[in-house]
SERO-4910 file (N, C-alpha, C, O; in steps of 0.05 Angstrom, whole numbers):
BEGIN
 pado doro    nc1    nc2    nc3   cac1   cac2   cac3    cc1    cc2    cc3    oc1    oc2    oc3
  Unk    A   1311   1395   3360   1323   1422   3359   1327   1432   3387   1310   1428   3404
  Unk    A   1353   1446   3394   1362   1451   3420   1340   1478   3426   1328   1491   3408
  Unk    A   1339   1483   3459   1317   1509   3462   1340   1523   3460   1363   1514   3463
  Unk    A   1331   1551   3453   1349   1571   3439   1363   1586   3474   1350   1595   3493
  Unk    A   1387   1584   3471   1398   1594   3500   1384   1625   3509   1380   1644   3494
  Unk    A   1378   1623   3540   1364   1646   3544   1381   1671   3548   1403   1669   3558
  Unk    A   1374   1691   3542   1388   1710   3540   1404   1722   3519   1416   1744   3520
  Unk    A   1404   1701   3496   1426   1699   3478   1413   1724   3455   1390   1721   3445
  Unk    A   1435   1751   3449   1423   1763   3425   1439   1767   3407   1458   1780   3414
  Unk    A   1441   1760   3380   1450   1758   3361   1458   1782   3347   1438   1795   3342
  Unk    A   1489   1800   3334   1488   1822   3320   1496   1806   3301   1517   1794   3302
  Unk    A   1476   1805   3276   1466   1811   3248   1496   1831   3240   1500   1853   3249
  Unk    A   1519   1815   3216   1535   1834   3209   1540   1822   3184   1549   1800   3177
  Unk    A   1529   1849   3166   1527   1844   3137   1544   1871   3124   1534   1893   3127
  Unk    A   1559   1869   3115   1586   1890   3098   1579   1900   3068   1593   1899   3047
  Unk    A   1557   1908   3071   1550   1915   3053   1564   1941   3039   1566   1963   3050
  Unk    A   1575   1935   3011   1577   1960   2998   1571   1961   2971   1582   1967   2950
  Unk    A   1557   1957   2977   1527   1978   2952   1501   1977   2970   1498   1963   2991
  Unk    A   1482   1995   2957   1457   2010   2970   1432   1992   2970   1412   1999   2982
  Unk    A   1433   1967   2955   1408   1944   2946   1421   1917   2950   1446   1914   2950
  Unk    A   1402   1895   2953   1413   1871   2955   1396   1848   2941   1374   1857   2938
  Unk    A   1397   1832   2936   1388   1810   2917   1362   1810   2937   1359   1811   2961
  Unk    A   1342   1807   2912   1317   1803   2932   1315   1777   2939   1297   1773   2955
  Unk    A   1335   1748   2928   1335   1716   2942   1345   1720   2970   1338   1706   2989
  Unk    A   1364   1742   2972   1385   1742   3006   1365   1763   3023   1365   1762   3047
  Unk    A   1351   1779   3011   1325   1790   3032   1304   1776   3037   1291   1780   3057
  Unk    A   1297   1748   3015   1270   1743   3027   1282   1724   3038   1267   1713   3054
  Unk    A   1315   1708   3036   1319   1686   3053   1326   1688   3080   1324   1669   3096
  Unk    A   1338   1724   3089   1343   1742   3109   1314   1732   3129   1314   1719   3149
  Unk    A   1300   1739   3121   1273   1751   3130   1262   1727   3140   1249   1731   3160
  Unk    A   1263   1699   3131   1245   1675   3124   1272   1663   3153   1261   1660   3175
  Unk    A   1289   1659   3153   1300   1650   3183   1288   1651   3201   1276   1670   3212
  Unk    A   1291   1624   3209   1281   1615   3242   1300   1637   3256   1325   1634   3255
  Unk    A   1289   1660   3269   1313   1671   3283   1292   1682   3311   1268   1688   3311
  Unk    A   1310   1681   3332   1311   1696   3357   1311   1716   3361   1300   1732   3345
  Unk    A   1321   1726   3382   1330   1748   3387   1354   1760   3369   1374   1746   3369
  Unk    A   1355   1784   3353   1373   1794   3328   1369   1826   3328   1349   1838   3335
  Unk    A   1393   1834   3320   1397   1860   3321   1407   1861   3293   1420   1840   3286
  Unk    A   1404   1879   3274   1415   1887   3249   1434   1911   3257   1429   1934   3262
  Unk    A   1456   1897   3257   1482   1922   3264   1486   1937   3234   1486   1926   3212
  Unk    A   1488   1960   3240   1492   1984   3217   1522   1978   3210   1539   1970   3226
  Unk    A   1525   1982   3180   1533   1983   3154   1553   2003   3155   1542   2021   3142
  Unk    A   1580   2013   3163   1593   2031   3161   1600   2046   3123   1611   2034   3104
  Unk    A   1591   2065   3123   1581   2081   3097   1611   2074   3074   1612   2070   3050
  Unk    A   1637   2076   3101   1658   2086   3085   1678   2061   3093   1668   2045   3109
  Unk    A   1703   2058   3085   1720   2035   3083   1715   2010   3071   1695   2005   3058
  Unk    A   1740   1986   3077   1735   1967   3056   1726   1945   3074   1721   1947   3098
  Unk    A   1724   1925   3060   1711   1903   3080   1714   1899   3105   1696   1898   3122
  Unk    A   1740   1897   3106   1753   1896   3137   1745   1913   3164   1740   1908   3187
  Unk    A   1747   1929   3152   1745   1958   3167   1716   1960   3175   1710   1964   3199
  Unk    A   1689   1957   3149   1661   1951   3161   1655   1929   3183   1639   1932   3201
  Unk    A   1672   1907   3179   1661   1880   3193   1670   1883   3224   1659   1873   3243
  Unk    A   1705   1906   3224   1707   1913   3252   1691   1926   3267   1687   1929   3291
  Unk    A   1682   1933   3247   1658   1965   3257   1640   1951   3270   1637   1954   3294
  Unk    A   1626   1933   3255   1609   1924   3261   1606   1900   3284   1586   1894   3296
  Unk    A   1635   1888   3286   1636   1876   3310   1637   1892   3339   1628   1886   3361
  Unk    A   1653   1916   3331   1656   1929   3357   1632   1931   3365   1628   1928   3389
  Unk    A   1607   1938   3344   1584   1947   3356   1567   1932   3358   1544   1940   3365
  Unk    A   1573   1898   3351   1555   1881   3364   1562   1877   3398   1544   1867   3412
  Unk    A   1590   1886   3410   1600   1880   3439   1592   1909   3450   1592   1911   3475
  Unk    A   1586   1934   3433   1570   1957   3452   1547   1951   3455   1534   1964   3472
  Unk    A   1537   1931   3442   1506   1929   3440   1495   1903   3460   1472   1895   3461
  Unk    A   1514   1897   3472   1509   1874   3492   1504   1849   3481   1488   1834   3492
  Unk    A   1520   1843   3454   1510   1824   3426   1521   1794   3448   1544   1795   3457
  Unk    A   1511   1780   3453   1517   1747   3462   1535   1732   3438   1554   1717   3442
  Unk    A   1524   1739   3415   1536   1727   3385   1533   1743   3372   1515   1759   3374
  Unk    A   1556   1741   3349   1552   1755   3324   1556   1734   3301   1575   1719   3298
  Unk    A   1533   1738   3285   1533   1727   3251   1537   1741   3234   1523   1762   3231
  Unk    A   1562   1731   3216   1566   1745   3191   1558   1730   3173   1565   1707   3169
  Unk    A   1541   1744   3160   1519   1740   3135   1530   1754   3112   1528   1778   3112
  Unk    A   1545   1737   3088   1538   1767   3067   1513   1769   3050   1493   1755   3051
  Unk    A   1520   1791   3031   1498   1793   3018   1488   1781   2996   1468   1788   2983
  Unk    A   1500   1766   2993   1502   1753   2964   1500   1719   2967   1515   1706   2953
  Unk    A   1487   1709   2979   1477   1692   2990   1449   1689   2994   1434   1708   2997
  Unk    A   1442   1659   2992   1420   1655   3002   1420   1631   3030   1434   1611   3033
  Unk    A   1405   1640   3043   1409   1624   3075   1388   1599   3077   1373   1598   3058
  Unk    A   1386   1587   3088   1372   1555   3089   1355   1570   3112   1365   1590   3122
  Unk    A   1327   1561   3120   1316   1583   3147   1326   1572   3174   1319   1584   3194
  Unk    A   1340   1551   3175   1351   1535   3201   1375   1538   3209   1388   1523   3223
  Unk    A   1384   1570   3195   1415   1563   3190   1426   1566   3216   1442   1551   3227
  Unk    A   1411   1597   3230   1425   1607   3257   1417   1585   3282   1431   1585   3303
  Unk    A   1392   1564   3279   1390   1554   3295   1407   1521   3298   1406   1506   3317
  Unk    A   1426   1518   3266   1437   1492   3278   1468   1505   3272   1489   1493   3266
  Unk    A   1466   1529   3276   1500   1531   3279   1507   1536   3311   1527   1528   3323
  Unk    A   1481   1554   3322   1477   1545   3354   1468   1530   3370   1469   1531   3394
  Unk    A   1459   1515   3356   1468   1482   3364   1495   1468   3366   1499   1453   3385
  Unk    A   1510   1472   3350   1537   1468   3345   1547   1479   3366   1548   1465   3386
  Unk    A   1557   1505   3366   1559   1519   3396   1555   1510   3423   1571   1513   3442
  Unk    A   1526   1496   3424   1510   1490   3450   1526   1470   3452   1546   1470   3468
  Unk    A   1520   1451   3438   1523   1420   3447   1556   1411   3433   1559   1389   3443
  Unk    A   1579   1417   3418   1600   1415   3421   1614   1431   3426   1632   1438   3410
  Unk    A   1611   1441   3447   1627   1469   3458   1642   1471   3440   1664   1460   3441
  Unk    A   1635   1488   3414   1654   1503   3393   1644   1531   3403   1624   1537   3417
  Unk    A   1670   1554   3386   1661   1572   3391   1662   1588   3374   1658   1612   3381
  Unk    A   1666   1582   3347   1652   1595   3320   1642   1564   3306   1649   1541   3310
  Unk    A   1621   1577   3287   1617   1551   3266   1599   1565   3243   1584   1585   3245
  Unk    A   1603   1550   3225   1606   1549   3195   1588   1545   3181   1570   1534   3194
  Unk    A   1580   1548   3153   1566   1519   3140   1580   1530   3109   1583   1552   3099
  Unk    A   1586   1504   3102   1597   1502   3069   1585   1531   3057   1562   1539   3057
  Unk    A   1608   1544   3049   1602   1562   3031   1630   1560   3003   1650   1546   3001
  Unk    A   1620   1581   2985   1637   1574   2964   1654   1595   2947   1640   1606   2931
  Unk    A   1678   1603   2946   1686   1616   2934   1673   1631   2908   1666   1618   2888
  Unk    A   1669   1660   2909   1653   1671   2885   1667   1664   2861   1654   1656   2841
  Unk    A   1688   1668   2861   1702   1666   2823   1711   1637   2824   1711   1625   2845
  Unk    A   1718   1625   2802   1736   1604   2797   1757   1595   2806   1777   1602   2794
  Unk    A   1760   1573   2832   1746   1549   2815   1726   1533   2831   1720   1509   2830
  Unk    A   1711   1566   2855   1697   1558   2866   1685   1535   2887   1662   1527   2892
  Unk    A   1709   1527   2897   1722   1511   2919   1704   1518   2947   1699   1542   2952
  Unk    A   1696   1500   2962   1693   1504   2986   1712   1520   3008   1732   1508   3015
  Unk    A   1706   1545   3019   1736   1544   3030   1723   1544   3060   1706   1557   3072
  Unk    A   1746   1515   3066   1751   1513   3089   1778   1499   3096   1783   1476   3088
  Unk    A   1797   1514   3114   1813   1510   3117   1817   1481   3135   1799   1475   3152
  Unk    A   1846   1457   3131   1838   1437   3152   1861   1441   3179   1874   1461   3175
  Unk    A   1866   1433   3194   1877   1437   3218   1901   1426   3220   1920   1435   3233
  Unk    A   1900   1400   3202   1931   1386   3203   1950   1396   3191   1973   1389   3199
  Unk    A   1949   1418   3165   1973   1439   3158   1957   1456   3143   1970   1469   3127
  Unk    A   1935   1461   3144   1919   1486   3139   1919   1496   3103   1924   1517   3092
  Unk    A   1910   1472   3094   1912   1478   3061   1878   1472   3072   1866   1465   3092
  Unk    A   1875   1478   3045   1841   1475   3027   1838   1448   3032   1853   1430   3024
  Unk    A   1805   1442   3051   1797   1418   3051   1784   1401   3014   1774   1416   2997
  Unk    A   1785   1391   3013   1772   1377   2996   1750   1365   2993   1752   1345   3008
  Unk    A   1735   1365   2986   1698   1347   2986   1708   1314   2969   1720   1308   2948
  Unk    A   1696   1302   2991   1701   1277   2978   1722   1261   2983   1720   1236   2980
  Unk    A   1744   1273   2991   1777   1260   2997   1779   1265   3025   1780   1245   3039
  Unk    A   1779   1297   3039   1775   1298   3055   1760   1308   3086   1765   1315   3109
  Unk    A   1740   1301   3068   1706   1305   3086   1686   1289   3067   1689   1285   3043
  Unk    A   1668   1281   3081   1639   1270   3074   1619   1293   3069   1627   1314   3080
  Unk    A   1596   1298   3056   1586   1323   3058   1567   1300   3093   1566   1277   3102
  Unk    A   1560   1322   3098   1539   1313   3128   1558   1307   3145   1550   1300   3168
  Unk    A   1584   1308   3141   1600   1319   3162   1597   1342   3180   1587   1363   3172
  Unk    A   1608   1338   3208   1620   1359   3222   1642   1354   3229   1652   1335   3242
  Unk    A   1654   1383   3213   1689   1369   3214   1710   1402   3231   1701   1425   3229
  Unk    A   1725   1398   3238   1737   1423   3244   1758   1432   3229   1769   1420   3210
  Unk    A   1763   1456   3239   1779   1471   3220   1794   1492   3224   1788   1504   3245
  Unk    A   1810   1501   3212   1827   1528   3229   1820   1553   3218   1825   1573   3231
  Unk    A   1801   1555   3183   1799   1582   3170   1772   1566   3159   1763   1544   3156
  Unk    A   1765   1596   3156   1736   1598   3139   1719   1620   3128   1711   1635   3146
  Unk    A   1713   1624   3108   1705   1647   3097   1668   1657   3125   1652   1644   3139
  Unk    A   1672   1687   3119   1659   1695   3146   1625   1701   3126   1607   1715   3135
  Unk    A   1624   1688   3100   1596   1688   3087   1568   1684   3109   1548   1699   3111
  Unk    A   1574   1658   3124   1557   1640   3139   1576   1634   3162   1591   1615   3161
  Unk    A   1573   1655   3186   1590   1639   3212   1577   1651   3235   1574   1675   3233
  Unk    A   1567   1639   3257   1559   1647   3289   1590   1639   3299   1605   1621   3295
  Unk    A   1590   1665   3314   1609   1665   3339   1605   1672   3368   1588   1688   3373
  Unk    A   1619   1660   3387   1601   1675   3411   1620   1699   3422   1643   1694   3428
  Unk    A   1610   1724   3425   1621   1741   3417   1647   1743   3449   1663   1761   3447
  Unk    A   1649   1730   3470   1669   1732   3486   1687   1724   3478   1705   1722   3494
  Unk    A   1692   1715   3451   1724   1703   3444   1734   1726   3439   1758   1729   3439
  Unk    A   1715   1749   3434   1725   1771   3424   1743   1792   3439   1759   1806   3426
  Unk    A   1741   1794   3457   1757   1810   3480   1785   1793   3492   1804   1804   3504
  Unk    A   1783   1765   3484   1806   1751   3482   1833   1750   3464   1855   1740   3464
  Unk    A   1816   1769   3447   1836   1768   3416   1846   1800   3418   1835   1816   3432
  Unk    A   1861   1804   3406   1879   1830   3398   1864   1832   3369   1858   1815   3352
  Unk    A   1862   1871   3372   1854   1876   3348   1879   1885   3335   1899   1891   3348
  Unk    A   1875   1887   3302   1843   1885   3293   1840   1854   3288   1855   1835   3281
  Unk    A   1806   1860   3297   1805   1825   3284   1795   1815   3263   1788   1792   3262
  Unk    A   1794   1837   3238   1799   1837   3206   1809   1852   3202   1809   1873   3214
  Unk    A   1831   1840   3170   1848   1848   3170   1859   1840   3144   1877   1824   3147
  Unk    A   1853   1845   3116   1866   1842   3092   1891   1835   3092   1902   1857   3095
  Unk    A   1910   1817   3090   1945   1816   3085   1951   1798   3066   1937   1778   3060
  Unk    A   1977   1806   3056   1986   1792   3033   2002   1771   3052   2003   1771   3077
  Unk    A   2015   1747   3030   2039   1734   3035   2042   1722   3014   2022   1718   2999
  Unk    A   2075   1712   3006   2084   1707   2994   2085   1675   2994   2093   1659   3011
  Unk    A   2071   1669   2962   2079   1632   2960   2085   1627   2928   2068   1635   2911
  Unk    A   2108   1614   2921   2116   1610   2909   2116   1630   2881   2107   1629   2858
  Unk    A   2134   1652   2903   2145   1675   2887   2118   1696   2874   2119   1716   2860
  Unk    A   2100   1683   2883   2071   1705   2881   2058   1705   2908   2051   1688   2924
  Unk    A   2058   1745   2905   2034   1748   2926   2007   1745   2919   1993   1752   2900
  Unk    A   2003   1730   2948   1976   1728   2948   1963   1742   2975   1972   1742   2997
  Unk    A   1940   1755   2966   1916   1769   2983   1902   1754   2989   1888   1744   2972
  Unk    A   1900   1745   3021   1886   1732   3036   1859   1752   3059   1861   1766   3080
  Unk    A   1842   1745   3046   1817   1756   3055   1815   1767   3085   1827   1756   3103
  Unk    A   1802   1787   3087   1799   1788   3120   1782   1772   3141   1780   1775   3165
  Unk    A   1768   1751   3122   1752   1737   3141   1768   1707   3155   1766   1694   3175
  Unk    A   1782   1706   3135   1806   1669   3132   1826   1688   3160   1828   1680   3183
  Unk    A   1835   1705   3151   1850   1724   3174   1839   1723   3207   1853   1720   3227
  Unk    A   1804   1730   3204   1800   1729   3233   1797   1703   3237   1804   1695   3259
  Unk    A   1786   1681   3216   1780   1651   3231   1812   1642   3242   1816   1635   3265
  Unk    A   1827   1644   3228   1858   1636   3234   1864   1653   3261   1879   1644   3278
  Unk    A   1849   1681   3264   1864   1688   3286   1857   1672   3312   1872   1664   3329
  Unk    A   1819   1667   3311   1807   1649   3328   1826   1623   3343   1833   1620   3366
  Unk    A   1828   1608   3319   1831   1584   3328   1862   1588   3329   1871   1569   3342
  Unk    A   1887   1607   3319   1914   1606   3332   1910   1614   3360   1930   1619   3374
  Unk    A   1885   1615   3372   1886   1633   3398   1867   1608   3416   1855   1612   3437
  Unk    A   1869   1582   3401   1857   1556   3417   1827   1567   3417   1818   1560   3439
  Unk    A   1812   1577   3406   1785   1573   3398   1771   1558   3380   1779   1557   3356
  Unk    A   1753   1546   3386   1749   1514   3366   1728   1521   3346   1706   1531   3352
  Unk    A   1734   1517   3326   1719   1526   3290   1697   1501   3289   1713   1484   3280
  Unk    A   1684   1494   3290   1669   1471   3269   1659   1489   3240   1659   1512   3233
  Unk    A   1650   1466   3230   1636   1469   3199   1613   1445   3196   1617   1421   3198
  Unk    A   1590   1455   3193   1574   1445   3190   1568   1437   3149   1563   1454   3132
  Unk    A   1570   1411   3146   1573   1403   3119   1544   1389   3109   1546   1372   3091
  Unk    A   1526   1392   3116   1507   1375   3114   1490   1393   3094   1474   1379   3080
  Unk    A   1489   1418   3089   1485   1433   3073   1500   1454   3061   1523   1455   3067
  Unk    A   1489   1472   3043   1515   1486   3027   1501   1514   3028   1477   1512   3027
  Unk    A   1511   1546   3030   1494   1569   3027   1500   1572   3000   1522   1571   2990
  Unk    A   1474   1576   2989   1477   1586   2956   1493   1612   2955   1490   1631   2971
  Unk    A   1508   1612   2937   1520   1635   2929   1516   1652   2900   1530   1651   2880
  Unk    A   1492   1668   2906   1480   1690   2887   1502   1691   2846   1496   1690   2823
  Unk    A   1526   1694   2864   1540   1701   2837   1554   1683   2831   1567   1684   2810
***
């Protein structure tokens, strides 16, 4: 296990909207190997997007080194923040991942792949215990280091539709900021060697 970089403090960003959370994602919250962490506050009002900006802006007032987006509806492995900054450390990436899974049907891994940016596949194309890269990824389970952030133009979530084959589709604000990342030459890994449970 890499020594945890000095100086490094983590803002904790969880979008919560409702007032309680699964007691598996508090005691798995709590049970993390974690460092240095800040629990960034929860903006009361707006929609996803709008909290996670909030909350990024105020992990970079807060002198945040990284920010993790955690949601709530999850359960976390306790090693999670320390081998995604590993990932970080030792392959100079500068966000990374770990398998998470679409809430509704048909509950797909989403991670986007880099050669034309459709839905990776398990099994065809990745190994699980892969580390593979990628251009999008849901922001359930992701460390970033937060100077990519002043590199990018806001906002850097951002709900938008587009049109494919004569239906719109609503593309998340989290696939939005990973895509904005890496259109801006910032390197994604995904860590596949494990999966975050997903509550619902």
């Amino acid at each position: 296990m890499i020594e945890w970089p000095k100086h490094a403090l983590i803002g904790i960003a969880q979008p919560l909207d409702w007032p309680y959370i699964h007691s598996y994602t508090h005691l798995s919250m709590f049970s993390l190997d974690r460092p240095d962490i800040i629990l960034l506050d929860t903006p009361r009002s707006g929609d996803i997007a709008e909290k996670r900006e909030a909350q990024t802006l105020a992990a970079l007032n807060s002198g945040c080194t990284h920010v993790a987006y955690l949601d709530a509806d999850m359960v976390y492995p306790r090693k999670a923040l320390w081998d995604m900054m590993e990932v970080l450390e030792e392959k100079d990436a500068d966000l990374c991942g770990v398998v998470c899974y679409r809430g509704a049907p048909p509950h797909d891994p989403l991670i986007w792949g880099t050669a034309d940016d459709r839905l990776l596949i398990p099994f065809r194309d990745y190994a699980f215990g892969d580390l593979i890269d990628a251009t999008a990824v849901g922001c359930a389970c992701l460390l970033i280091k937060a100077s990519i952030l002043e590199k990018i133009d806001r906002p850097w979530f951002q709900v938008c539709e587009i049109t494919e084959d004569e239906k719109v589709i609503k593309r998340g604000d989290d696939t939005y900021f990973t895509r904005k990342c890496t259109n801006a030459g910032f390197k994604l890994k995904v860590i596949t060697a494990y999966d975050i449970g997903h509550i619902r």
